[in-house]
N, C-alpha and C positions, 0 to 999 in steps of 0.2 A: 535611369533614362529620364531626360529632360520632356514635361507633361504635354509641350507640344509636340512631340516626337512620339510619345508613346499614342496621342490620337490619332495623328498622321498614321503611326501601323495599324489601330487599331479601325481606324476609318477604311483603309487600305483593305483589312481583312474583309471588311462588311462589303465593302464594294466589290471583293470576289464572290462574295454569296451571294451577290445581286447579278454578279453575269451568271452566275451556273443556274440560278434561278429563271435568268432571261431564256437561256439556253434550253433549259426543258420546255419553258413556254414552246419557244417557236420550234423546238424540235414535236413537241404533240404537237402543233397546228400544222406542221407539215405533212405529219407521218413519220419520222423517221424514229419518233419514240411513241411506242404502242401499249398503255400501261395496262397491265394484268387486269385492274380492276375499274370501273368507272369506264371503261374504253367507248364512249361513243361518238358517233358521226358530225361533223361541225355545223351538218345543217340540222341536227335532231335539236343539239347547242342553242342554233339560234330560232328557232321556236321557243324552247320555252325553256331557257336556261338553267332556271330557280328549282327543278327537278334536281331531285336527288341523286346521286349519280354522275353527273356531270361534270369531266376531271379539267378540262378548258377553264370554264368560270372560277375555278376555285385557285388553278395556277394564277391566272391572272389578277387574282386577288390579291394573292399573294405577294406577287411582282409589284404592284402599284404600293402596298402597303410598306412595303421591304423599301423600296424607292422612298417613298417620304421618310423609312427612319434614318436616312445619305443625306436629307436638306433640312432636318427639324430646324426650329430657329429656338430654340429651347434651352437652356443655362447647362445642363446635364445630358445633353441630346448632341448627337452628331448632326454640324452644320456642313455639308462642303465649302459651302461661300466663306464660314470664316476661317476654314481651317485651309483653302487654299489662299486664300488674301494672305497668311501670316505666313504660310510657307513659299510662297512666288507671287511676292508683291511685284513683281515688272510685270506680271501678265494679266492687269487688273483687264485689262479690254477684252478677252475672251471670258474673264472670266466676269465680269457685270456684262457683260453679253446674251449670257446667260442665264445671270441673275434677273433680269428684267424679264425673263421667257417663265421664269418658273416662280417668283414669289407669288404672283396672284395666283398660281394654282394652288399655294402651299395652306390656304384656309378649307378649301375642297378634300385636298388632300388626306388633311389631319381629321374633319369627321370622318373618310373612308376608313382612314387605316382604325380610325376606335371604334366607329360601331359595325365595322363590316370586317375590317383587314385583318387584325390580330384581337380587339380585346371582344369584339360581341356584341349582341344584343339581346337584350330577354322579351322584348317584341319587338315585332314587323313595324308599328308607328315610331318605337327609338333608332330603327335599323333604316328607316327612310331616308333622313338626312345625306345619309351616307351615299346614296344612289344620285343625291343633285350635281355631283362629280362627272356625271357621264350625262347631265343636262346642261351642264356650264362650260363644257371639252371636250372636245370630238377624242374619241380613242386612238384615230391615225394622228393629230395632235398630240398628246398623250406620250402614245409611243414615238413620235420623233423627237421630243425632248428627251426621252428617257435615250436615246441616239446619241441626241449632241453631248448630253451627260457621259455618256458612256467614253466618247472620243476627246472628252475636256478631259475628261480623269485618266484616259489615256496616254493622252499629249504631257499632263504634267508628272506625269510620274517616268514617261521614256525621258522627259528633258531631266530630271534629277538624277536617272541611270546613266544617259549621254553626259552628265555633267562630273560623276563618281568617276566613270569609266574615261573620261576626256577622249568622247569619239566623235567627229564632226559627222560623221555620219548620220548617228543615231539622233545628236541634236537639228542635222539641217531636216530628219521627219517629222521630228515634235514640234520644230516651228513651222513649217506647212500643215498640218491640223492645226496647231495656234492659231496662225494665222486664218485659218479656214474660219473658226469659228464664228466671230462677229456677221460676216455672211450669212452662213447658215441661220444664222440666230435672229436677222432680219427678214429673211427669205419666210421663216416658219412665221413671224410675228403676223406677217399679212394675210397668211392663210386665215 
């Protein structure tokens, strides 16, 4: 298998652990996922989060963390930017669209995801840093990129199945999210 093909799947895989990941978030925020253990109220949450216990804070850590390992800019790291530029370079406009919503969060990001997300911290003064992410970005920011992210990787992966399958169907919805996108992606900028 040719090495940009086999990122492409392997990026592919990670970005389904990123929606099932999405999916229990907002399935606990709703209600509709009631987990055995940790189960508490959204308002106990947001008093005082950093309690033990707490199964919200920890999903959504998780989520944000999981997210920047989809945009690392890192030599051995999964980029989406450049692994979609080299696989649909015609759709460089949704996708630097994009790119201009989420690089400046990507320095935010990367201390989250190391001293909070996945690798840790052995004190609360290395584990700080980590928190300027939610002083730098509002979290309904936040999560509407992680939106548009969600429907960019959508849009280019039905236009490569609509394009396998030579269904006009399938391609005329991948280019209405395409196209969507640059919109959306100016709309969120001004927020």
């Amino acid at each position: 298998m040719p090495e940009a093909d086999e990122e492409l799947l392997l990026f592919t895989r990670r970005c389904l652990q990123f929606h099932h990941i999405w999916t229990i978030y907002f399935d606990l925020l709703s209600g509709r996922y009631v987990p055995s253990v940790g189960n508490t109220k959204l308002e106990e949450v947001e008093a005082d989060w950093t309690l033990p216990g707490h199964m919200q804070p920890t999903v959504m850590m998780i989520l944000y963390a999981f997210f920047y390992s989809l945009i690392e800019n890192s030599n051995d790291g999964l980029d989406a930017f450049r692994i979609w530029k080299l696989k649909f370079p015609d759709e460089l406009d949704a996708i630097d669209a994009l790119a201009k919503l989420i690089v400046p969060l990507r320095p935010d990001l990367r201390v989250f995801r190391n001293r909070l997300g996945f690798h840790g911290s052995r004190s609360q003064q290395h584990e700080a840093p980590g928190f300027e992410l939610f002083g730098n970005h509002s979290g309904t920011k936040m999560l509407e990129v992680m939106k548009i992210f969600k429907l960019l990787n959508a849009a280019l992966l039905l236009k490569d199945i609509a394009q396998q399958h030579n269904s006009p169907e399938e391609l005329a919805q991948a280019r209405l999210w395409l196209d969507s996108i640059p919109t959306r992606c100016d709309e969120l900028a001004k927020l």
